[in-house]
SERO-4910 file (N, C-alpha, C, O; in steps of 0.05 Angstrom, whole numbers):
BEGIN
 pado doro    nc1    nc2    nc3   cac1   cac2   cac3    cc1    cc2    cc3    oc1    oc2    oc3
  Unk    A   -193   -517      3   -171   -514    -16   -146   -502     -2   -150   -482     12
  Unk    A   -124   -511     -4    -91   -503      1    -93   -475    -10   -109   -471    -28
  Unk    A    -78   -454      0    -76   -425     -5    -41   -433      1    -33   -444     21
  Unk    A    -22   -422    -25     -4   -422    -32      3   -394    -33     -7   -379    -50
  Unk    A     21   -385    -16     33   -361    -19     74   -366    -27     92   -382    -21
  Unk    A     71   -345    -42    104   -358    -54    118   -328    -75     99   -316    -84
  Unk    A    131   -323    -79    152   -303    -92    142   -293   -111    134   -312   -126
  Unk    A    136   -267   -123    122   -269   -148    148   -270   -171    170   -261   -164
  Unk    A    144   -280   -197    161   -278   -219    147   -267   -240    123   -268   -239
  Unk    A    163   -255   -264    165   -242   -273    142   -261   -294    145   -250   -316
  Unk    A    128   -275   -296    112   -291   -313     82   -285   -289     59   -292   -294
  Unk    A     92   -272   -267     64   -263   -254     62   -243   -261     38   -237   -258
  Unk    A     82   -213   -276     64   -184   -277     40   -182   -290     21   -171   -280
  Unk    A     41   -192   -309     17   -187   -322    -14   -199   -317    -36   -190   -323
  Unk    A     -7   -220   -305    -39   -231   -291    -34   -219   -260    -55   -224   -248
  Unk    A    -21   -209   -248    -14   -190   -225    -33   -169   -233    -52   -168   -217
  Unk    A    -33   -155   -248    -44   -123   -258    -71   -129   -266    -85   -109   -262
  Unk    A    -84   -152   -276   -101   -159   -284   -124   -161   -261   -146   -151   -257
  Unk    A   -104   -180   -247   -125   -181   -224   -121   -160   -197   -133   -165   -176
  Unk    A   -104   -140   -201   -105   -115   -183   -128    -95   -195   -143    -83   -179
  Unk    A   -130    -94   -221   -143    -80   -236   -181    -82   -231   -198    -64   -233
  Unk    A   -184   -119   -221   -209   -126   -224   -210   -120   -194   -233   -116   -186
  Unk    A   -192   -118   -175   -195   -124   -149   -206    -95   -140   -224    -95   -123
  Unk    A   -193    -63   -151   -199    -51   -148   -209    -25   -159   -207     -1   -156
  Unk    A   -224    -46   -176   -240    -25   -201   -271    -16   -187   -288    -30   -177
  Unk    A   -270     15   -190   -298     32   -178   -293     26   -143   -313     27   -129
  Unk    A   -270     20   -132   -271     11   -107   -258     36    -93   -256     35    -69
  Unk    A   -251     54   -104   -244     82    -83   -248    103   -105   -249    127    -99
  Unk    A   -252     93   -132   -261    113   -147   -269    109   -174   -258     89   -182
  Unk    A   -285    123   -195   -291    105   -214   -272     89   -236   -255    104   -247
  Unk    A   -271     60   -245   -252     58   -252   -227     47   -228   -234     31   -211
  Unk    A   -206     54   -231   -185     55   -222   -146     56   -230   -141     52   -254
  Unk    A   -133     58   -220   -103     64   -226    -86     51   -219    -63     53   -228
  Unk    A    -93     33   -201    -79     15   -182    -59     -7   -207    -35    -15   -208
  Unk    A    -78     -8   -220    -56    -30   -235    -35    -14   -253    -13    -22   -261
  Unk    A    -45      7   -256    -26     27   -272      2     36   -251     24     45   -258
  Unk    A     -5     32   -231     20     41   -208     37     21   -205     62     25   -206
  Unk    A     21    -10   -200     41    -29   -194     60    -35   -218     83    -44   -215
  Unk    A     42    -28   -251     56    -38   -273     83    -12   -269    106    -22   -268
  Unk    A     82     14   -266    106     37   -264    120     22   -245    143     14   -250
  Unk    A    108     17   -223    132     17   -193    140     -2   -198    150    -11   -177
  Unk    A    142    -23   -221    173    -40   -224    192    -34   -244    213    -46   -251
  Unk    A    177     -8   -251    197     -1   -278    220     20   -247    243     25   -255
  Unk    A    217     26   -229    231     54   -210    249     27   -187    247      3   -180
  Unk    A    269     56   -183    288     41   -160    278     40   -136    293     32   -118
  Unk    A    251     49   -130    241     47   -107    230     18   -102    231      8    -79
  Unk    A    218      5   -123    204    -26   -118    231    -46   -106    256    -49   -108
  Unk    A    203    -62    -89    229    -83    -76    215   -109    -85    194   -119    -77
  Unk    A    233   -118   -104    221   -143   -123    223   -172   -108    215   -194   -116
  Unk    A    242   -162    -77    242   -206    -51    210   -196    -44    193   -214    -42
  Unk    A    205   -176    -42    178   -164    -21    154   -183    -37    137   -197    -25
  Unk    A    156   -181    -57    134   -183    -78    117   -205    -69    124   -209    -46
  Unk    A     98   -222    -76     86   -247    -70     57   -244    -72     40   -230    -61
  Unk    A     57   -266    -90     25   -271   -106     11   -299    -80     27   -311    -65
  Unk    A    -14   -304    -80    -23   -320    -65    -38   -340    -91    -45   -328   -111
  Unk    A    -41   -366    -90    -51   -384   -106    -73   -407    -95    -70   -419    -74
  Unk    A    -93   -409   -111   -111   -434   -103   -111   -449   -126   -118   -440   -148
  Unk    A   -106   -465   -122   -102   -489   -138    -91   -489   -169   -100   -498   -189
  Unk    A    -66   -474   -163    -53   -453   -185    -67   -422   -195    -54   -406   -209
  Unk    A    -96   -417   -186   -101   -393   -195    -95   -371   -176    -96   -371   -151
  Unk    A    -87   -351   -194    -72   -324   -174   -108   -318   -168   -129   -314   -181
  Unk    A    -97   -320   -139   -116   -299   -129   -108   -282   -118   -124   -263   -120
  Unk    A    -85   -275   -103    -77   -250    -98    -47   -238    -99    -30   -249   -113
  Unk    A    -43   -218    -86    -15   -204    -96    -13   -176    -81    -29   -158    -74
  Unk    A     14   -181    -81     26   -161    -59     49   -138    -78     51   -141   -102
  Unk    A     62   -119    -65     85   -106    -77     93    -85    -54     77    -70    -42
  Unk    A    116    -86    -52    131    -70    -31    150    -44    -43    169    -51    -56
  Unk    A    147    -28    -40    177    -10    -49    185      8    -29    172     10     -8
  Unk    A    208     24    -35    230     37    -14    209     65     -8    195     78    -24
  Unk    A    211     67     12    202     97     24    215    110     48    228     91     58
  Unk    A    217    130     63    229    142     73    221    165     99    204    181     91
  Unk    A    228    169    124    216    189    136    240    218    141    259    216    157
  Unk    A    235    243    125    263    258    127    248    275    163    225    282    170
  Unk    A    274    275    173    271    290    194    280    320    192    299    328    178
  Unk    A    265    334    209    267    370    207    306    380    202    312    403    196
  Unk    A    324    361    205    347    371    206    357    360    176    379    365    166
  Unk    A    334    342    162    339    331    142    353    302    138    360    293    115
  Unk    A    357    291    158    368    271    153    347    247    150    323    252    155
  Unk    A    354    221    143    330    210    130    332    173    154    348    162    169
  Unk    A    311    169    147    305    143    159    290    123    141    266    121    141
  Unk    A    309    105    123    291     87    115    264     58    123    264     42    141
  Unk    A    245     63    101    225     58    120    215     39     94    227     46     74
  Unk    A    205     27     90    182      6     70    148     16     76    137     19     98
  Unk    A    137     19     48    111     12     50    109    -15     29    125    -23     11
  Unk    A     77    -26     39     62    -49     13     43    -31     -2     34    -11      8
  Unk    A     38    -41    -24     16    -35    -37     27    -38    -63     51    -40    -67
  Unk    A      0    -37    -89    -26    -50    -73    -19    -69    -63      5    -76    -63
  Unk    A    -42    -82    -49    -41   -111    -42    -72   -118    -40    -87   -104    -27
  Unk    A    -79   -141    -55   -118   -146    -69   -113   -178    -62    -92   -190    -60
  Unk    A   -137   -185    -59   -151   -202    -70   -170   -211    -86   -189   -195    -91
  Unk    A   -170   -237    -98   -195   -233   -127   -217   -220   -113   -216   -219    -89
  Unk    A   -236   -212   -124   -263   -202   -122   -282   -228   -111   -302   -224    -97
  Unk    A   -272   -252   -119   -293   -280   -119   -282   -292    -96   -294   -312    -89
  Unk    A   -257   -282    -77   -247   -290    -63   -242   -280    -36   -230   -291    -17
  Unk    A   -252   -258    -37   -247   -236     -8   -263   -247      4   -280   -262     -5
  Unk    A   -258   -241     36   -252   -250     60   -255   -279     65   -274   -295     70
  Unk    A   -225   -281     62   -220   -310     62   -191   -306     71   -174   -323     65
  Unk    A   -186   -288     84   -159   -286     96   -133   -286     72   -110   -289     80
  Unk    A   -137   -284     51   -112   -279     31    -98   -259     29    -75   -260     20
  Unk    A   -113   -230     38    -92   -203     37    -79   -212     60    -54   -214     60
  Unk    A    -95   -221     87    -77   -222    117    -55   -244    111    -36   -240    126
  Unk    A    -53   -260    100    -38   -286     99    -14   -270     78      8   -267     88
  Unk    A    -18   -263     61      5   -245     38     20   -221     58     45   -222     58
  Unk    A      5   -196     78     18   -189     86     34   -197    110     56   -188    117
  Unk    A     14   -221    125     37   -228    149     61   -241    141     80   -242    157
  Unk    A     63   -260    104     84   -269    106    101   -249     96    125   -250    103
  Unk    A     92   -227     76    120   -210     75    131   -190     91    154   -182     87
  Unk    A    118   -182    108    128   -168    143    153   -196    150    177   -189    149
  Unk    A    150   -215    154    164   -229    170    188   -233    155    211   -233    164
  Unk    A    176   -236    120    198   -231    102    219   -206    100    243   -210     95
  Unk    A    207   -179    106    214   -150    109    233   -156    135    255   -147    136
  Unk    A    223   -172    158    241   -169    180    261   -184    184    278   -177    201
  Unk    A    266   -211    167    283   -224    166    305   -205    138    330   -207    143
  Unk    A    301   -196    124    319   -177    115    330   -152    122    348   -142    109
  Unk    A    321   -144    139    329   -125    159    321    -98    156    335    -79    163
  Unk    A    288    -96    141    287    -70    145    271    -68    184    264    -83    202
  Unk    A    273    -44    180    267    -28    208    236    -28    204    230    -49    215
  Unk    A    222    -22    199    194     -3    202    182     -1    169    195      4    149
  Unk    A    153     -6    172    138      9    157    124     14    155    106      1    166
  Unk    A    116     39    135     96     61    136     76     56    114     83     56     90
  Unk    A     56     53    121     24     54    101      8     79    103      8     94    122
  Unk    A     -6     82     80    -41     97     83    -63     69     78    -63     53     59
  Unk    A    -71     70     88    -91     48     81   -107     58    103   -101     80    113
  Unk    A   -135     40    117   -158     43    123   -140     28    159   -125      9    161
  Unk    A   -149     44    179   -140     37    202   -164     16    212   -157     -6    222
  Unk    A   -184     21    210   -201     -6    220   -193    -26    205   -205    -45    215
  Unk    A   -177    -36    183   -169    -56    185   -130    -67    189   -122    -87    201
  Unk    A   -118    -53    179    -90    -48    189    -84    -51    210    -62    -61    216
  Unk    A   -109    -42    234    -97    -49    270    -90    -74    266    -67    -81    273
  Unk    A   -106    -93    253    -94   -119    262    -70   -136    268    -62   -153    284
  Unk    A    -58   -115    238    -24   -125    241     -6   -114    257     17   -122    259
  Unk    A    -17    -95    272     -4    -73    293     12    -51    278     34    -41    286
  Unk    A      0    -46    259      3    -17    259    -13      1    274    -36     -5    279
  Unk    A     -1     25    283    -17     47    294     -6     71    279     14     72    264
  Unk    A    -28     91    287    -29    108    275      0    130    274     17    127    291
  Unk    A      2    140    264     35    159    262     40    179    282     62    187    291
  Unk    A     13    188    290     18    211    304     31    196    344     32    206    367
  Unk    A     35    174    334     43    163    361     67    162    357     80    157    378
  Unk    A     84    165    332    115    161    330    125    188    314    148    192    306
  Unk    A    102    207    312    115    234    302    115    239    272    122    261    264
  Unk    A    110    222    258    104    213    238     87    234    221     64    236    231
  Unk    A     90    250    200     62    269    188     64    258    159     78    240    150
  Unk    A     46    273    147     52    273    108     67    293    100     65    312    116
  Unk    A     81    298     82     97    315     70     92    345     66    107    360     55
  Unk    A     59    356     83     46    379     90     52    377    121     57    400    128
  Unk    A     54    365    136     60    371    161     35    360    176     33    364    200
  Unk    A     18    346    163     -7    339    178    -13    300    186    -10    282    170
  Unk    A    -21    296    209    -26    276    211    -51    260    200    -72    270    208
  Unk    A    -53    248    193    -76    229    188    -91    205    192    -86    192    171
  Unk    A   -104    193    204   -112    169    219    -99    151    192    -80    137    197
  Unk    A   -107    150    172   -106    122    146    -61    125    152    -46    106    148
  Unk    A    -53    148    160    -22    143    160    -11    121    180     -7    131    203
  Unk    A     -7    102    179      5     81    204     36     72    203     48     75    181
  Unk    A     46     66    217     70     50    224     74     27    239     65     25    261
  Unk    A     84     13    232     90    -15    248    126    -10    249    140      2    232
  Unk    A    133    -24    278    168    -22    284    173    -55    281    164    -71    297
  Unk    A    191    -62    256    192    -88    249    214    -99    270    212   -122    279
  Unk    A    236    -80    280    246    -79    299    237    -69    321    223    -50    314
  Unk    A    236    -71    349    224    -64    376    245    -38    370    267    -39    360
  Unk    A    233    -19    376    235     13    379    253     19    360    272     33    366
  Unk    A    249      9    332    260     28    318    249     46    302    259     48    280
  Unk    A    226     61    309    223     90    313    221    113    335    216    137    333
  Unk    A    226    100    353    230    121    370    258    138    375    281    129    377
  Unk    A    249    166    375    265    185    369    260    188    343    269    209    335
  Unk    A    247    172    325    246    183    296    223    202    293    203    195    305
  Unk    A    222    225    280    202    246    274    201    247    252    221    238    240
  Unk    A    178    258    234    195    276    213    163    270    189    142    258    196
  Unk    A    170    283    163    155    275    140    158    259    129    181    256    121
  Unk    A    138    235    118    133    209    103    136    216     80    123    234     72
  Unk    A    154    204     62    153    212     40    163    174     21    180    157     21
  Unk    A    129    182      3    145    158    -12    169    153    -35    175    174    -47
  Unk    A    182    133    -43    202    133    -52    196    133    -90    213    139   -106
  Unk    A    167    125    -95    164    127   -126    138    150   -117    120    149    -99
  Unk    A    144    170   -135    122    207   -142    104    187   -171    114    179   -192
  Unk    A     84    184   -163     59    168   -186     50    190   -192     48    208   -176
  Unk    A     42    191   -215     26    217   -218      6    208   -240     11    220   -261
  Unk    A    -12    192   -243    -24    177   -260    -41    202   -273    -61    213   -264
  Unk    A    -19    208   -306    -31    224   -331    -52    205   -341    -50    181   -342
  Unk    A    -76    223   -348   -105    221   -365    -84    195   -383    -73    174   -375
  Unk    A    -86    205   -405    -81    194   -425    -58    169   -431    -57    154   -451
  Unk    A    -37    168   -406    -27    143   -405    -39    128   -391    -40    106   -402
  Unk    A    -55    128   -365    -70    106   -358    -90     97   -374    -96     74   -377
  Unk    A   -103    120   -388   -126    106   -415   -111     79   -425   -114     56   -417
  Unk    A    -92     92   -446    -82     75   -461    -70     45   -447    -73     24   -458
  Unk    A    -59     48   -427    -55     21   -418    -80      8   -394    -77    -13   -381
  Unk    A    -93     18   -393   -120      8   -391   -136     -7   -406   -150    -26   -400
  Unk    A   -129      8   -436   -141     -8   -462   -132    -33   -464   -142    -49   -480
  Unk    A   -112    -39   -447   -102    -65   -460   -114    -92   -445   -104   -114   -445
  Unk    A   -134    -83   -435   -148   -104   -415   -177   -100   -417   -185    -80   -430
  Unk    A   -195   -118   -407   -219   -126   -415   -230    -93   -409   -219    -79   -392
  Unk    A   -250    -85   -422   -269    -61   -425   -284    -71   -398   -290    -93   -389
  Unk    A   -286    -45   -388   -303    -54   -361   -317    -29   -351   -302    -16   -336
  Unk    A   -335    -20   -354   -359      8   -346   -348     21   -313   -352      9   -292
  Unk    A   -337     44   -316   -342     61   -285   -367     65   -272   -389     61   -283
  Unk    A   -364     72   -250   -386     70   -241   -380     79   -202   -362     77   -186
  Unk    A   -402     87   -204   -403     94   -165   -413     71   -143   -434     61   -139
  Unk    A   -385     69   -128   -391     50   -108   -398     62    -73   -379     75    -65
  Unk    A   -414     60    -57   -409     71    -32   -380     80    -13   -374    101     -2
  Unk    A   -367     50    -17   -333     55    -17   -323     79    -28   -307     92    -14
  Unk    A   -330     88    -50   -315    110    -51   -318    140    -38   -302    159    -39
  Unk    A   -345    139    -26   -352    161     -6   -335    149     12   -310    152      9
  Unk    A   -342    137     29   -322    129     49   -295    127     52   -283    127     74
  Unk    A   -281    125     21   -259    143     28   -239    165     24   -216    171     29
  Unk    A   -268    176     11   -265    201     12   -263    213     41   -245    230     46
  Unk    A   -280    205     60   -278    214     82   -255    209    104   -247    222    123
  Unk    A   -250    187     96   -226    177    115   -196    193     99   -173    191    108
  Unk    A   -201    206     75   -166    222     68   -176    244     74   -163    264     69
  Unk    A   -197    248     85   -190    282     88   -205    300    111   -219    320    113
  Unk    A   -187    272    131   -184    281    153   -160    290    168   -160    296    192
  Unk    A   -143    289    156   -116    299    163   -116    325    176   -135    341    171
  Unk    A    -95    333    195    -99    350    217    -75    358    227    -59    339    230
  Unk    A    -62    388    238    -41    391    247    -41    395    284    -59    405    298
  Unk    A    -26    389    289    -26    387    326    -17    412    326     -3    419    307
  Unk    A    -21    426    342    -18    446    352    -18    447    388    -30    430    401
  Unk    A      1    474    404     -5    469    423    -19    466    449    -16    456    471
  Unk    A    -42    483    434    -70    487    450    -92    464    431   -114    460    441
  Unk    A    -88    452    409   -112    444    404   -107    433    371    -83    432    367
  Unk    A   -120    425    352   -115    419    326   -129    444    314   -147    460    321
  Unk    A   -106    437    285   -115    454    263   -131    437    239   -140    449    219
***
């Protein structure tokens, strides 16, 4: 089957959330929020709506991407705009079949033909190397505590445009997913039981490993 990757429109949010929702339900924790973030981060000035792009088989969405504005401030305060993706899923009936890698290599190429510089993810580094991201602590890069973390990466969409850049990652939409609004717009989609997946130990372990450099040694 043809795998169609193409722009998402505004007649994709809602089967977008649907299937972010199934893609990553009990998959880092019971349940999940993910679709509750992507449905906020198009309501904020941080989402970048060219970034966007759903993937299709034979007209069915199987997958989907979303990009918005983020930022690295440096110690003197001045700022460096930067892009992250996320989410970005594929159906459940459809993973590994190359559809997240195919969605994000074409909107990187998309991101670089519009001229951003660089961008910054958390996601899982054993799979992220692929696209050549590396880890932050190679461009100075921390979280908004001052600590590095393997899942923090960067890719330079331009050849060295982070170097010389330092500073704290900070994203451009503050999610703060309240109890009782994610309930409710949760409700509005098929009932589906929480539950514990191994994945979610695992990444538990990979956020909290974060660590500060120091000059004799880590903290």
């Amino acid at each position: 089957m043809q795998l169609t990757i193409r722009p998402e429109t505004p007649a994709d949010y809602r089967p977008a959330e649907a299937l972010t929702r199934e893609a990553f339900w009990n998959l880092y924790q019971p349940g999940c929020n993910e679709h509750h973030y992507l449905h906020q981060l198009r309501a904020s000035p941080a989402y970048l709506p060219e970034l966007a792009y759903v993937a299709e088989l034979e007209g069915e969405l199987v997958g989907h991407i979303a990009y918005s504005r983020t930022k690295i401030v440096r110690a003197d305060g001045s700022e460096f705009p930067t892009i992250t993706f996320g989410p970005v899923c594929a159906a459940p009936d459809h993973r590994a079949r190359g559809i997240g890698s195919a969605l994000i290599r074409r909107s990187l190429r998309a991101a670089k033909d519009l001229g951003h510089r660089a961008a910054v993810i958390l996601g899982d580094p054993r799979y992220y190397g692929r696209f050549g991201f590396h880890g932050c602590e190679r461009f100075g890069l921390t979280l908004t505590d001052g600590k590095y973390l393997p899942g923090l990466m960067a890719l330079e969409l331009e050849p060295g445009a982070l170097a010389g850049v330092s500073g704290r990652f900070l994203e451009g939409f503050d999610y703060v997913p309240a109890g009782e609004e994610l309930a409710a717009f949760d409700a509005g989609f098929p009932a589906k039981e929480k539950g514990f997946k191994e994945s979610q130990r695992d990444f538990q372990v990979i956020y909290n490993l974060g660590y500060q450099v120091i000059e004799h040694g880590f903290m």
